[in-house]
ROMI-886660 format. One line per field, with one value per residue (C-alpha): residue number from 1; z, y, x. Coordinates in nm, 2 decimals. Example, Ala and Ser with C-alpha at 12.3 -4.5 7.8 and 13.67 -1.06 7.14 Angstrom:
BEGIN
seq c(1 / 2)
w c(0.78 / 0.71)
v c(-0.45 / -0.11)
u c(1.23 / 1.37)
//
This chain:
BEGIN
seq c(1 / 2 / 3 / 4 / 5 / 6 / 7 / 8 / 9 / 10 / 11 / 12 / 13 / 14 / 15 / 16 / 17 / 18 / 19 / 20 / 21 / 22 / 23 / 24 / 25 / 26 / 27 / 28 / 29 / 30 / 31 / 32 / 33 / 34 / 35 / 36 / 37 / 38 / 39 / 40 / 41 / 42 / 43 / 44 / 45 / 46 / 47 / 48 / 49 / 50 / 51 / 52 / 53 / 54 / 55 / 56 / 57 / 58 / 59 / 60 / 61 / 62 / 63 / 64 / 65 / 66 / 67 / 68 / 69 / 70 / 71 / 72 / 73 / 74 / 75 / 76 / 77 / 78 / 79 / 80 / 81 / 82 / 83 / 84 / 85 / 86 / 87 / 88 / 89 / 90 / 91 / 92 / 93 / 94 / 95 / 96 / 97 / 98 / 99 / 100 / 101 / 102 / 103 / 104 / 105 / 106 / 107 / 108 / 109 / 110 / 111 / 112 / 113 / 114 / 115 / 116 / 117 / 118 / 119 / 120 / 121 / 122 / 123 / 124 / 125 / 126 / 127 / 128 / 129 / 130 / 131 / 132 / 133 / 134 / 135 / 136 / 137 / 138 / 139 / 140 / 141 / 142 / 143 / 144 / 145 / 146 / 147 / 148 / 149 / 150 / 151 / 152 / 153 / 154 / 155 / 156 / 157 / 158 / 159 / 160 / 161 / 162 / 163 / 164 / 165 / 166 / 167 / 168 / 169 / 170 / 171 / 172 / 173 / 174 / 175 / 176 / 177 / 178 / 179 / 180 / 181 / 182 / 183 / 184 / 185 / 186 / 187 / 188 / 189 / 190 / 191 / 192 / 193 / 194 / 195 / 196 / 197 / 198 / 199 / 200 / 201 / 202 / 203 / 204 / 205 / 206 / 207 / 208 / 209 / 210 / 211 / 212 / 213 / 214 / 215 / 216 / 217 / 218 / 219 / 220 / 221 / 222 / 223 / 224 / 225 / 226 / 227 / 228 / 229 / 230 / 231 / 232 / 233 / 234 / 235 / 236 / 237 / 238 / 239 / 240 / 241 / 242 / 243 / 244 / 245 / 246 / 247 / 248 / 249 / 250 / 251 / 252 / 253 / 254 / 255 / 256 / 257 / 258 / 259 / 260 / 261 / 262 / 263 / 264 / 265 / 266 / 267 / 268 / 269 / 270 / 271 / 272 / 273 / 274 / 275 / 276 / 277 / 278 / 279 / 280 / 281 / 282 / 283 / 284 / 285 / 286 / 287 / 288 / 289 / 290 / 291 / 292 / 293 / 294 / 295 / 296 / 297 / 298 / 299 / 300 / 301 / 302 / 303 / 304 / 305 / 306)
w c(0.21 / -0.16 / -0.35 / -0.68 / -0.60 / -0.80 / -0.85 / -0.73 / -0.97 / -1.03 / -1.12 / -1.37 / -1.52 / -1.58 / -1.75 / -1.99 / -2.12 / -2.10 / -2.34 / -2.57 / -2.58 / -2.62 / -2.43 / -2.07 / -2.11 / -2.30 / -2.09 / -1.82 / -2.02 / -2.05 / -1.67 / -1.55 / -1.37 / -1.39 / -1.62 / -1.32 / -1.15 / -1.41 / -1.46 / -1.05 / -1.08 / -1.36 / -1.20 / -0.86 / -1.10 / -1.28 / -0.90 / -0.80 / -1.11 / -1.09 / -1.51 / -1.71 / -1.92 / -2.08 / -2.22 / -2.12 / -2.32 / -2.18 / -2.25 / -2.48 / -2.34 / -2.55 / -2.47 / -2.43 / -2.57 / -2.28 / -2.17 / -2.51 / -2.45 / -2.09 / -2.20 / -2.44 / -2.18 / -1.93 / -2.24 / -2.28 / -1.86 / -1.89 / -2.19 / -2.01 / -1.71 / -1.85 / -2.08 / -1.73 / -1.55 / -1.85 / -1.79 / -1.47 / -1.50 / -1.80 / -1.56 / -1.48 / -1.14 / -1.04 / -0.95 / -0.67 / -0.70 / -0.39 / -0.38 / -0.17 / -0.22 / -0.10 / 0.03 / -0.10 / -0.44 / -0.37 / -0.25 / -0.53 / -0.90 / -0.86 / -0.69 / -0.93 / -1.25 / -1.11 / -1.19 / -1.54 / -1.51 / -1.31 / -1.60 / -1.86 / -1.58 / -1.43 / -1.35 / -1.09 / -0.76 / -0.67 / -0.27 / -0.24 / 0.07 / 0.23 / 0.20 / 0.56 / 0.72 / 0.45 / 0.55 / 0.92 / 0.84 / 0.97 / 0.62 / 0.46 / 0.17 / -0.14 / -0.55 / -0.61 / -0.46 / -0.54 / -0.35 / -0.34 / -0.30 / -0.43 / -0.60 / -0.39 / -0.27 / -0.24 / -0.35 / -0.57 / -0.96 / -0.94 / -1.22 / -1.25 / -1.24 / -1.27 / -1.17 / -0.99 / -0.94 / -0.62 / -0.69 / -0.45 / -0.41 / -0.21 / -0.15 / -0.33 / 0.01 / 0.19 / 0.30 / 0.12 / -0.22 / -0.14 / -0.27 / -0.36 / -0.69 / -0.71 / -0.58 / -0.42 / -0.18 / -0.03 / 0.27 / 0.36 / 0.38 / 0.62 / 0.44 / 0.43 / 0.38 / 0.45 / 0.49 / 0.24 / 0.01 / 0.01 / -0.05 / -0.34 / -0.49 / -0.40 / -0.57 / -0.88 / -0.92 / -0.86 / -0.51 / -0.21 / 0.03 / 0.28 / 0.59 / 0.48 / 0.53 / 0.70 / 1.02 / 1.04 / 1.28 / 1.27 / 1.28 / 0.90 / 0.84 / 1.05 / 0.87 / 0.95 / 0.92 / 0.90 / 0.95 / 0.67 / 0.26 / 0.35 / 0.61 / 0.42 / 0.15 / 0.44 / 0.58 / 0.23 / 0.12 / 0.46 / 0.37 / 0.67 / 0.45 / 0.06 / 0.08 / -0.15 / -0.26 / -0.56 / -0.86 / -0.86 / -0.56 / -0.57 / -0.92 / -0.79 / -0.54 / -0.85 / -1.05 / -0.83 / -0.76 / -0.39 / -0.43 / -0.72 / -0.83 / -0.79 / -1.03 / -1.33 / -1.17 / -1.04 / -0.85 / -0.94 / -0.64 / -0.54 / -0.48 / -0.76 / -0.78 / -0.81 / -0.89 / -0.72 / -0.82 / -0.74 / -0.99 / -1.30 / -1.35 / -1.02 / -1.18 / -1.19 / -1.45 / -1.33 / -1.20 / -1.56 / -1.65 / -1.40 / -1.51 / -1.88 / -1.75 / -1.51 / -1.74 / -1.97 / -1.77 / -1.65 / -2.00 / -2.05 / -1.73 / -1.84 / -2.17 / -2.02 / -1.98 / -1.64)
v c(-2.13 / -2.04 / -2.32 / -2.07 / -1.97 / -1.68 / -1.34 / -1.02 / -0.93 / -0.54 / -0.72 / -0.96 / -0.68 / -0.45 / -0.71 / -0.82 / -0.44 / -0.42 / -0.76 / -0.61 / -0.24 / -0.37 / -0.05 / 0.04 / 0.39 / 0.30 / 0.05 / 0.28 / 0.55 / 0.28 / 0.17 / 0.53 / 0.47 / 0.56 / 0.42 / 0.34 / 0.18 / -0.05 / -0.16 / -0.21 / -0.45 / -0.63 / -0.66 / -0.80 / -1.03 / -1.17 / -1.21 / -1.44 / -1.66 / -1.70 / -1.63 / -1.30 / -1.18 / -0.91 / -0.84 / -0.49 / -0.31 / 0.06 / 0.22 / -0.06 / -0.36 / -0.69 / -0.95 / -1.29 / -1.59 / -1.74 / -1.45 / -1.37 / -1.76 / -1.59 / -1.27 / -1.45 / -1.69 / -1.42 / -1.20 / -1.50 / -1.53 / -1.13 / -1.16 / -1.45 / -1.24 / -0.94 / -1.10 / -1.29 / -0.92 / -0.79 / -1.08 / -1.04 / -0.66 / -0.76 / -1.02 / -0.87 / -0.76 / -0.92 / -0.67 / -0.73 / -0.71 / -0.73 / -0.73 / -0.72 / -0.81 / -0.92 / -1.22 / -1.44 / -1.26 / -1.35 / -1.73 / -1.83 / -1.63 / -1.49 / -1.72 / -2.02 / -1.78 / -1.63 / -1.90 / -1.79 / -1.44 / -1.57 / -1.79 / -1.49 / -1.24 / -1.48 / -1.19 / -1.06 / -1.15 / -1.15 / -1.15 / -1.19 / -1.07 / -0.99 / -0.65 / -0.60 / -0.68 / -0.38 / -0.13 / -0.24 / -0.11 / -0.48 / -0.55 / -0.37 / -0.11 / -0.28 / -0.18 / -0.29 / -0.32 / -0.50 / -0.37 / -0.49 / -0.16 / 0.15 / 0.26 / 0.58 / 0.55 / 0.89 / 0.90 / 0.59 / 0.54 / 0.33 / 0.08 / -0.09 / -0.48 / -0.55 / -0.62 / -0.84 / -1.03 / -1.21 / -1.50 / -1.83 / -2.12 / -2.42 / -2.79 / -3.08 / -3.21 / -2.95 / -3.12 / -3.43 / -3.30 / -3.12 / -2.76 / -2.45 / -2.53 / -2.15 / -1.81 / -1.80 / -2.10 / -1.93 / -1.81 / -2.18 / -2.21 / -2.07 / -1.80 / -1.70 / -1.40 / -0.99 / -0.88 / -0.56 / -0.85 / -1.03 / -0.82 / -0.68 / -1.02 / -1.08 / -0.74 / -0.83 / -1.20 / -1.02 / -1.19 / -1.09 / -1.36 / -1.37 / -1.38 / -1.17 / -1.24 / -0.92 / -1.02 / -1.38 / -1.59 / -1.97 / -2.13 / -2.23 / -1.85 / -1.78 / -1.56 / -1.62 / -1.40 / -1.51 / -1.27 / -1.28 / -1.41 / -1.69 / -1.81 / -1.79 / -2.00 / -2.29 / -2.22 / -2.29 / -2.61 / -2.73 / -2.76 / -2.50 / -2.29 / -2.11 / -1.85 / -1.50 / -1.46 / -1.33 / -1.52 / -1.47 / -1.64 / -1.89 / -2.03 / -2.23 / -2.41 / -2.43 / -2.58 / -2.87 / -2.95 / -2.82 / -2.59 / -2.51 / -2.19 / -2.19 / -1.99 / -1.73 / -1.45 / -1.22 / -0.88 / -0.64 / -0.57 / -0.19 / -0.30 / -0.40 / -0.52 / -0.23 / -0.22 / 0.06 / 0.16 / 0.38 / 0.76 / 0.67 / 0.87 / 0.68 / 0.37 / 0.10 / -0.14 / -0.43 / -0.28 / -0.19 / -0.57 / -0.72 / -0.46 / -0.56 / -0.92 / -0.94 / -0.72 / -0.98 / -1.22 / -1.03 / -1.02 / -1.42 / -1.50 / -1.27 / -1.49 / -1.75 / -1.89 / -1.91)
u c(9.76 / 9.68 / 9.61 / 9.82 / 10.18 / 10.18 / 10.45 / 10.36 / 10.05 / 10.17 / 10.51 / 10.35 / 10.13 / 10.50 / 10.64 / 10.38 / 10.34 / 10.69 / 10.75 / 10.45 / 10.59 / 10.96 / 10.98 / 10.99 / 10.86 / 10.54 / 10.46 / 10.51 / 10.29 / 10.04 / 9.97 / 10.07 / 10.38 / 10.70 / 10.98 / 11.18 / 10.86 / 10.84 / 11.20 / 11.22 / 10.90 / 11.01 / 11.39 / 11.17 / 11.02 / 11.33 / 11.45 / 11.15 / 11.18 / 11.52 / 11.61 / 11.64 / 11.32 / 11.55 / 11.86 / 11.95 / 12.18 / 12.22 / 11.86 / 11.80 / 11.60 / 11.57 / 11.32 / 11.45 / 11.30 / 11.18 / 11.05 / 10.87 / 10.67 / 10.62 / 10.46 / 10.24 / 10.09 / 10.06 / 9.87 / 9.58 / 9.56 / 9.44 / 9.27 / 9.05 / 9.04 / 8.92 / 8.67 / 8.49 / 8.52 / 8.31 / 8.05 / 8.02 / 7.97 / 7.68 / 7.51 / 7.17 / 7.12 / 6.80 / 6.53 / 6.28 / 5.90 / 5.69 / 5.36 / 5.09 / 4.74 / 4.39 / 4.48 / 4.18 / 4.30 / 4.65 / 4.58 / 4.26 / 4.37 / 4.69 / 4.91 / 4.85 / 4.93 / 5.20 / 5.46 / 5.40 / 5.53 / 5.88 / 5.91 / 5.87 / 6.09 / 6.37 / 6.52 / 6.28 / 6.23 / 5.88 / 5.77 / 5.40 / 5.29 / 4.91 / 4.78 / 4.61 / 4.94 / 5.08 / 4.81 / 4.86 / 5.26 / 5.38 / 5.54 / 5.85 / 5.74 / 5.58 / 5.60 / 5.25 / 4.93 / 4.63 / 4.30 / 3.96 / 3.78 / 3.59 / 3.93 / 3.98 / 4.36 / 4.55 / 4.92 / 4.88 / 4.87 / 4.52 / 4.44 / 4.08 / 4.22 / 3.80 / 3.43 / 3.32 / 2.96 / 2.81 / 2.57 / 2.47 / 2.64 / 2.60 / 2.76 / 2.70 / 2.60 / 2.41 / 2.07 / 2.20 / 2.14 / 1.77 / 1.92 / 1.65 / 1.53 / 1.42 / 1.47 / 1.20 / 1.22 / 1.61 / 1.39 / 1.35 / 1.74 / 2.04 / 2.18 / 2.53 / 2.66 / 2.62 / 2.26 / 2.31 / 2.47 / 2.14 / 1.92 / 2.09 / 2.09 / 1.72 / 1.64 / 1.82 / 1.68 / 1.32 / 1.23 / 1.04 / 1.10 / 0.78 / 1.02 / 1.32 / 1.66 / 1.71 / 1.46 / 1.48 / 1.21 / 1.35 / 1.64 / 1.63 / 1.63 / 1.92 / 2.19 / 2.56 / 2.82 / 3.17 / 3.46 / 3.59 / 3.53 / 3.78 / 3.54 / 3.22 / 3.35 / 3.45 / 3.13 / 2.99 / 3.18 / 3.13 / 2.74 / 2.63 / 2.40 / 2.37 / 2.65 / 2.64 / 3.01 / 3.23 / 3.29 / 3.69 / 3.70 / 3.43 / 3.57 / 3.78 / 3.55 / 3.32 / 3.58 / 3.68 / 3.30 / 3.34 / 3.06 / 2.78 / 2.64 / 2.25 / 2.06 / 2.18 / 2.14 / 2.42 / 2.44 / 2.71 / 2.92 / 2.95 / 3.35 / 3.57 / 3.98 / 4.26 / 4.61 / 4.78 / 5.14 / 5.36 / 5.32 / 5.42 / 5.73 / 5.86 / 5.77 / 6.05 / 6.07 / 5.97 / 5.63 / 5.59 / 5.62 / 5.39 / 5.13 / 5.16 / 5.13 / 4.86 / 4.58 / 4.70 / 4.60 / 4.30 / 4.20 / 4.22 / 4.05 / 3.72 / 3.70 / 3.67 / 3.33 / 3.19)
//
């Protein structure tokens, strides 16, 4: 049951043009109907009130008094009606972002600054999603990717995000305390980390380790290999050996005190981070925003000191 007991709505909307027009033929002009059309609604609605609206006198039509208060009330219900349509119809629609990225990237520098660009774009709705499970085709289509890569990706608009350098770090605890004071002594330490990885370091810091990473003999020598960068950094904080890995994603290990960088010396990596979007006349928007944003971004985090 409705909780209004309301007239016919076509009935009330006759007579309030009819009680502004004083006249049933421009009020029948005015919502294009018929002069007869509107006379038989606003007769139906006389009929459900029980009281005349008009005084009818031939063609001529008079309103009454009480229909005169009527038509006025029934003129601010529209007005308030029409002015919450027009709201609605201004409400921005929210737009959807979704991106997918590396998903160290994702989890370790752009996850814990993205809360700053929902708060600048309430109106988007960003989904964060991995990018192996978007190249694998087991997510829904995204608007954005970010890759870490050699920035070779066919049918996308590709963006150097930036660079990125590998150096050493270890725990705190590894060996209880007794870490490499130089270079040079690494070849008395597990190593973690890609061989080619290594040896690019090594080249850059100047070092020719007398048993080479590449061919170990001993245990102490031993080079592990975790799947993946998520693993190596475990491996690292865990205290299992010195690990080569980024700085983007190492920083935050750094920060908390989890791991420390040994030495000053750092090898460019051959790979770097790339935003890929879609051509730019296809470009929605919101892709447009988060663009602006995260170079932004990129742009504070490389002033930073390391």
């Amino acid at each position: 049951m409705s909780v209004y007991r309301l007239p016919n709505f076509s009935a009330l909307r006759a007579f309030e043009a009819a009680a502004r027009h004083e006249n049933f033929s421009r009020a029948a002009e005015e919502l294009q109907l018929t002069h007869g059309a509107v006379s038989h609604q606003v007769r139906a609605l006389e009929r459900e009130l029980g009281l005349a609206l008009f005084v009818r006198n031939g063609k001529q039509v008079r309103i009454t008094e009480g229909g005169a208060h009527y038509a006025r009330q029934l003129a601010r219900a529209f007005a308030d009606m029409a002015a919450a349509s027009e709201a609605l119809r201004r409400t921005p629609v929210q737009q959807r972002l979704s991106i997918a990225a590396t998903p160290l990237f994702a989890a370790r520098w752009l996850a814990p600054r993205l809360g700053g660009f929902i708060e600048r774009y309430p109106d988007i709705h960003v989904v964060l999603q991995s990018a192996e499970q978007w190249l694998a085709g087991r997510d829904a289509p995204v608007d954005i990717g970010i890759r870490f890569g050699a920035g070779q990706y066919p049918g996308w608009t590709v963006e150097r995000l930036m660079a990125e350098v590998c150096y050493p770090v270890v725990s705190p605890h590894y060996r209880s305390g007794a870490l490499p004071e130089r270079p040079e002594l690494l070849g008395q330490h597990t190593l973690l980390g890609s061989e080619e990885g290594w040896t690019r370091w090594l080249h850059s810091a100047g070092v020719t380790l007398a048993e080479p990473c590449t061919a170990p003999r001993t245990e102490a020598h031993t080079q592990h290999l975790p799947e993946d960068g998520a693993a190596l950094l475990r491996a690292a904080v865990a205290g299992q050996g010195v690990a080569l890995v980024p700085h983007l994603t190492a920083q935050p290990d750094i920060a908390a005190g989890q791991l420390l960088r040994l030495f000053d010396t750092a090898s460019p990596c051959h790979e770097g981070y790339f935003l890929l979007m879609p051509p730019a006349a296809a470009q929605p928007p919101q892709v447009s925003a988060f663009r602006d944003w995260l170079l932004d971004e990129v742009r504070l985090f490389q002033r930073q000191p390391d």
